[in-house]
N, CA, C and O atoms as a Tinker XYZ file with bonds, in Angstrom:
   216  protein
     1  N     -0.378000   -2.467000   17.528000    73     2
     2  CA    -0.590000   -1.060000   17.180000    64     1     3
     3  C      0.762000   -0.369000   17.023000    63     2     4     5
     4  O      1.590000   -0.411000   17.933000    81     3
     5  N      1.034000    0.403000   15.631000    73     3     6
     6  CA     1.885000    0.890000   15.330000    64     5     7
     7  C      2.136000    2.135000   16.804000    63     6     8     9
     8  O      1.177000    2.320000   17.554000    81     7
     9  N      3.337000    2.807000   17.032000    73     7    10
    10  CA     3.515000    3.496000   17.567000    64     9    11
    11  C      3.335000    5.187000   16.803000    63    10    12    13
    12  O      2.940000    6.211000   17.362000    81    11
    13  N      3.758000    5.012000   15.440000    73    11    14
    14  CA     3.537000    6.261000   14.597000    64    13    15
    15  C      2.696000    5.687000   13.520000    63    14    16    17
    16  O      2.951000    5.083000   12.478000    81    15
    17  N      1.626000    6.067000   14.104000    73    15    18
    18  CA     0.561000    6.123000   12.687000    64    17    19
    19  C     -0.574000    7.236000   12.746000    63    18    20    21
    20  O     -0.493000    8.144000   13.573000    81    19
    21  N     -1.586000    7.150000   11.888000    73    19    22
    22  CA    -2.273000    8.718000   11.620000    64    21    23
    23  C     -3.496000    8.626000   13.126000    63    22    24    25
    24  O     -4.090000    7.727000   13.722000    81    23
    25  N     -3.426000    9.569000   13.189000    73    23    26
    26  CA    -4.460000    9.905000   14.514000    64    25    27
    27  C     -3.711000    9.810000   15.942000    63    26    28    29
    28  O     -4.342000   10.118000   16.953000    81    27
    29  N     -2.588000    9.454000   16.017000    73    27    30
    30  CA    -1.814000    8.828000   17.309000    64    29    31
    31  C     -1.802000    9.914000   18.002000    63    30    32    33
    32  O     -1.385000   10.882000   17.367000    81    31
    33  N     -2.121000   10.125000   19.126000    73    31    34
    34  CA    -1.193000   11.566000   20.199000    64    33    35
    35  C     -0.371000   11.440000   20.330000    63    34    36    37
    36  O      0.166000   10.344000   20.491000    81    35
    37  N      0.170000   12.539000   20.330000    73    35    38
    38  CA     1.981000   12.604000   20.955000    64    37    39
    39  C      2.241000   13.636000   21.393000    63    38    40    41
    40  O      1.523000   14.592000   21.100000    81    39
    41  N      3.387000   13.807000   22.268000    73    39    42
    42  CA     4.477000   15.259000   22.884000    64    41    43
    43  C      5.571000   15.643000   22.095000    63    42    44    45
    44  O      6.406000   14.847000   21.667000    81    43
    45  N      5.577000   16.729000   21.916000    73    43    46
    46  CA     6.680000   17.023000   21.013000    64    45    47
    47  C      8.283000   17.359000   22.203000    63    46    48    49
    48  O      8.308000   18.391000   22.875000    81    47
    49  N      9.272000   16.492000   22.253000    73    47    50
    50  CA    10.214000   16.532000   22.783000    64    49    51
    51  C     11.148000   17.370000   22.787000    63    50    52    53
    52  O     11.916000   17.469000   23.744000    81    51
    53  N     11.241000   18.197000   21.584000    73    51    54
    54  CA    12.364000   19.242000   21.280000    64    53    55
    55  C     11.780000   20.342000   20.652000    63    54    56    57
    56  O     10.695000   20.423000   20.076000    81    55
    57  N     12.607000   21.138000   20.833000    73    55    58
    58  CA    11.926000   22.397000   19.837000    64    57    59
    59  C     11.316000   23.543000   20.516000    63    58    60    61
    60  O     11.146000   23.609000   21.733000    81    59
    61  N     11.031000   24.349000   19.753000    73    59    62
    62  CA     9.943000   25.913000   20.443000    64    61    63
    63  C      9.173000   25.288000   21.185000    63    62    64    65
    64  O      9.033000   25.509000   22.388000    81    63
    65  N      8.467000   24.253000   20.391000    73    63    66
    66  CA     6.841000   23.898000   21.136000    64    65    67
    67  C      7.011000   22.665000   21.649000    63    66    68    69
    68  O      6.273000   21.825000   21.133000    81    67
    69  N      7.852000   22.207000   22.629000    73    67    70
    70  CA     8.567000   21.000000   23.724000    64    69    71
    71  C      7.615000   21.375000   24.367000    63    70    72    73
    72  O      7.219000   22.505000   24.653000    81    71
    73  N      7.061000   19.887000   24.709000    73    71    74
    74  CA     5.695000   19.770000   25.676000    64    73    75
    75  C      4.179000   19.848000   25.122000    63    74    76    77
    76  O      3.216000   19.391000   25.738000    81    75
    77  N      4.112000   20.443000   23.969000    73    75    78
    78  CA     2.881000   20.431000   23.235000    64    77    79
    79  C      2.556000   18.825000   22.916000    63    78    80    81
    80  O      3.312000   17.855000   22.871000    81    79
    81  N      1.139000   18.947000   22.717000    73    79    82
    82  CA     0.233000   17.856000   22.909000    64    81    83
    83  C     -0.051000   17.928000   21.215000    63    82    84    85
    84  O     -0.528000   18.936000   20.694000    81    83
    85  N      0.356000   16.570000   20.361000    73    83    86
    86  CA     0.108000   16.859000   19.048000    64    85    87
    87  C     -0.963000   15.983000   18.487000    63    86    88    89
    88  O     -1.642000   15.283000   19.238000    81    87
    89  N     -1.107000   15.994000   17.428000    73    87    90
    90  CA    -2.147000   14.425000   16.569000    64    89    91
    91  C     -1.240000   14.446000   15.346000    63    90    92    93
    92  O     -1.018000   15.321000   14.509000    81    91
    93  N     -0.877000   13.451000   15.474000    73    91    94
    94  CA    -0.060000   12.928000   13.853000    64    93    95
    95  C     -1.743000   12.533000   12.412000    63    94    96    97
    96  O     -2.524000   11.611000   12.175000    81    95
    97  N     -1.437000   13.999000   11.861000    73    95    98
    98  CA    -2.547000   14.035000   10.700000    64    97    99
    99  C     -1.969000   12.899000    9.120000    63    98   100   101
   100  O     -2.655000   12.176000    8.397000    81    99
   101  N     -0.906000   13.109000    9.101000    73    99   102
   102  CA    -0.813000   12.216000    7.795000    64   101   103
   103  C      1.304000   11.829000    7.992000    63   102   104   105
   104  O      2.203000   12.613000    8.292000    81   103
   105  N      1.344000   10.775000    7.756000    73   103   106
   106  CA     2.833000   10.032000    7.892000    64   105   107
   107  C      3.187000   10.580000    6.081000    63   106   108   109
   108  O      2.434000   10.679000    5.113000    81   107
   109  N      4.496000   10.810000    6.230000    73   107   110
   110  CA     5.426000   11.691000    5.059000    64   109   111
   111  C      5.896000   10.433000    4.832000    63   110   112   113
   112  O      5.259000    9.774000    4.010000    81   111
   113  N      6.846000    9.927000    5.346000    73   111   114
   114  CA     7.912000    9.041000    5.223000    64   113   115
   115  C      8.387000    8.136000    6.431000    63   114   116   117
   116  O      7.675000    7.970000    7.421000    81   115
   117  N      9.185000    7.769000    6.337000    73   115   118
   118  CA    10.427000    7.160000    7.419000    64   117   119
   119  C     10.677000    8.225000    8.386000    63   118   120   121
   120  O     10.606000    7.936000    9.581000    81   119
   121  N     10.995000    9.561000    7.986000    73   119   122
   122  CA    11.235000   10.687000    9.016000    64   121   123
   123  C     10.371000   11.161000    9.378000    63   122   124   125
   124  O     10.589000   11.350000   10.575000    81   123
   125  N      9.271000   11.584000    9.093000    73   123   126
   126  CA     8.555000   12.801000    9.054000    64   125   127
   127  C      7.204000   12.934000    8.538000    63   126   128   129
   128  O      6.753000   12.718000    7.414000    81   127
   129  N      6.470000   13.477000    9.986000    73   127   130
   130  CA     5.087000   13.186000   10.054000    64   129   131
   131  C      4.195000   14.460000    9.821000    63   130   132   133
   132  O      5.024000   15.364000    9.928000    81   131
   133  N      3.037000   15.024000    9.574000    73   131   134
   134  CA     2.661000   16.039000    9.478000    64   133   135
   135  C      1.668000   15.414000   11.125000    63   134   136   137
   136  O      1.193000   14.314000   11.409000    81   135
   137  N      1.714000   16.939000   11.987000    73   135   138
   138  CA     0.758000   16.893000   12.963000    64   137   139
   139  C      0.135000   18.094000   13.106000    63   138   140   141
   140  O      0.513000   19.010000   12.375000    81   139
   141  N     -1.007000   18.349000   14.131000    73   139   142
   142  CA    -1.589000   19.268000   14.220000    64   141   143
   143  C     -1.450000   19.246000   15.866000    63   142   144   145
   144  O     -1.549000   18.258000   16.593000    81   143
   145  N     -1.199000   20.587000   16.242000    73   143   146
   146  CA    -1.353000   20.988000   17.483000    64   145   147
   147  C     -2.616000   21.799000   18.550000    63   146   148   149
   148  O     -2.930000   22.388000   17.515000    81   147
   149  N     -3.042000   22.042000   19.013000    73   147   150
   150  CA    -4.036000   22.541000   20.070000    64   149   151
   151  C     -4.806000   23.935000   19.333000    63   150   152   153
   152  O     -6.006000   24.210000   19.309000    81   151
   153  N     -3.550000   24.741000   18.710000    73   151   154
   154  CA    -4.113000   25.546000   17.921000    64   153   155
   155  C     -4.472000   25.224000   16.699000    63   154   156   157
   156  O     -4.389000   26.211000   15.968000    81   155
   157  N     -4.932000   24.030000   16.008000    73   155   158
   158  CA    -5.247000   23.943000   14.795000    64   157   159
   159  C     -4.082000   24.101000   13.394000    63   158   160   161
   160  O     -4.318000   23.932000   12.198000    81   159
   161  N     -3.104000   24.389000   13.907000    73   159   162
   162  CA    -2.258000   24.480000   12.612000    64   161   163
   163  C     -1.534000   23.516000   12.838000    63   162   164   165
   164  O     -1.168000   23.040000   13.913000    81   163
   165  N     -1.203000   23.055000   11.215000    73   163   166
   166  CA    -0.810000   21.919000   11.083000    64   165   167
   167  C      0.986000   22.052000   10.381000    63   166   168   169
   168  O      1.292000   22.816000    9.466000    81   167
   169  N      1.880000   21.176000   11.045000    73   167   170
   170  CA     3.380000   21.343000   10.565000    64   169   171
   171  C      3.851000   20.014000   10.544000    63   170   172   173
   172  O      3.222000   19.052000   10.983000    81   171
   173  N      5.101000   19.973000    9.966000    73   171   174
   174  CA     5.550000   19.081000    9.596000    64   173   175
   175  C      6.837000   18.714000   10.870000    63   174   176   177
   176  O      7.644000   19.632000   11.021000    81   175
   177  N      7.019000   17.646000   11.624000    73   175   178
   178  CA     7.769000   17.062000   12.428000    64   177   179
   179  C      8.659000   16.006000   12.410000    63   178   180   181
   180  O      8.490000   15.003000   11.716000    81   179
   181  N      9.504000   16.169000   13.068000    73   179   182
   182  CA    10.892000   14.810000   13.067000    64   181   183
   183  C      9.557000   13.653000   14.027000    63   182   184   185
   184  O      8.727000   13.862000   14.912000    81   183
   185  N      9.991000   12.453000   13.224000    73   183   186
   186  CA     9.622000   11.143000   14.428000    64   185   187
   187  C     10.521000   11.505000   15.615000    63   186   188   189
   188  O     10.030000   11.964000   16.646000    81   187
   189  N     11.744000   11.314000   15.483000    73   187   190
   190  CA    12.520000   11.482000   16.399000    64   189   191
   191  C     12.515000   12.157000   17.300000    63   190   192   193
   192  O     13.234000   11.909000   18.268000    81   191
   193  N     11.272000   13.773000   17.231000    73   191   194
   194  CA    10.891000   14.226000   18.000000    64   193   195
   195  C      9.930000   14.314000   18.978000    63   194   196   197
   196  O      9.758000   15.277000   19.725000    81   195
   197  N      9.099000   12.941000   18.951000    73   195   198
   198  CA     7.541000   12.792000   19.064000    64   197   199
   199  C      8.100000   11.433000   20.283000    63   198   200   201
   200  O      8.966000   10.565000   20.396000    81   199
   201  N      6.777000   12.073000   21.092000    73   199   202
   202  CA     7.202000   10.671000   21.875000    64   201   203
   203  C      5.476000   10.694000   22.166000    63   202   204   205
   204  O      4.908000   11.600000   22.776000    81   203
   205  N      4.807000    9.497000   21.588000    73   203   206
   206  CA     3.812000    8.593000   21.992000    64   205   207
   207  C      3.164000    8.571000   22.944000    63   206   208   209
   208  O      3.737000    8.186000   23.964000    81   207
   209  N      1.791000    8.941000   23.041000    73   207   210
   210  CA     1.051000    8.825000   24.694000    64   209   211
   211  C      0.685000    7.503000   24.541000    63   210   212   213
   212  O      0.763000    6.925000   23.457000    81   211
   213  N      0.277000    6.973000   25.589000    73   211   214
   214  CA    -0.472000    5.723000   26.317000    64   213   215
   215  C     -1.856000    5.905000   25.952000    63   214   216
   216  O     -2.709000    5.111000   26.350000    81   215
């Protein structure tokens, strides 16, 4: 199982919203994932910022 792929949970590590609980909705590229957060809106994120739940 990939670590970044679509549906995955994750924490966002940096940023305003450090500590938010995300869902990776659709993979961009190599960098950059679109996710959705708790409130329903959806943004665009660094991998580099995402760290993977269990």
């Amino acid at each position: 199982m990939a670590a970044i792929e679509k549906g995955r949970v994750c924490i966002l590590k940096l940023g305003r919203n450090a500590g938010e609980q995300v869902t990776i909705t659709k993979v961009i590229d190599d960098n950059y994932v679109m996710v959705k957060g708790a409130k329903g809106k959806e943004r665009k994120a660094n991998i580099s910022h995402l760290e993977p739940c269990a």
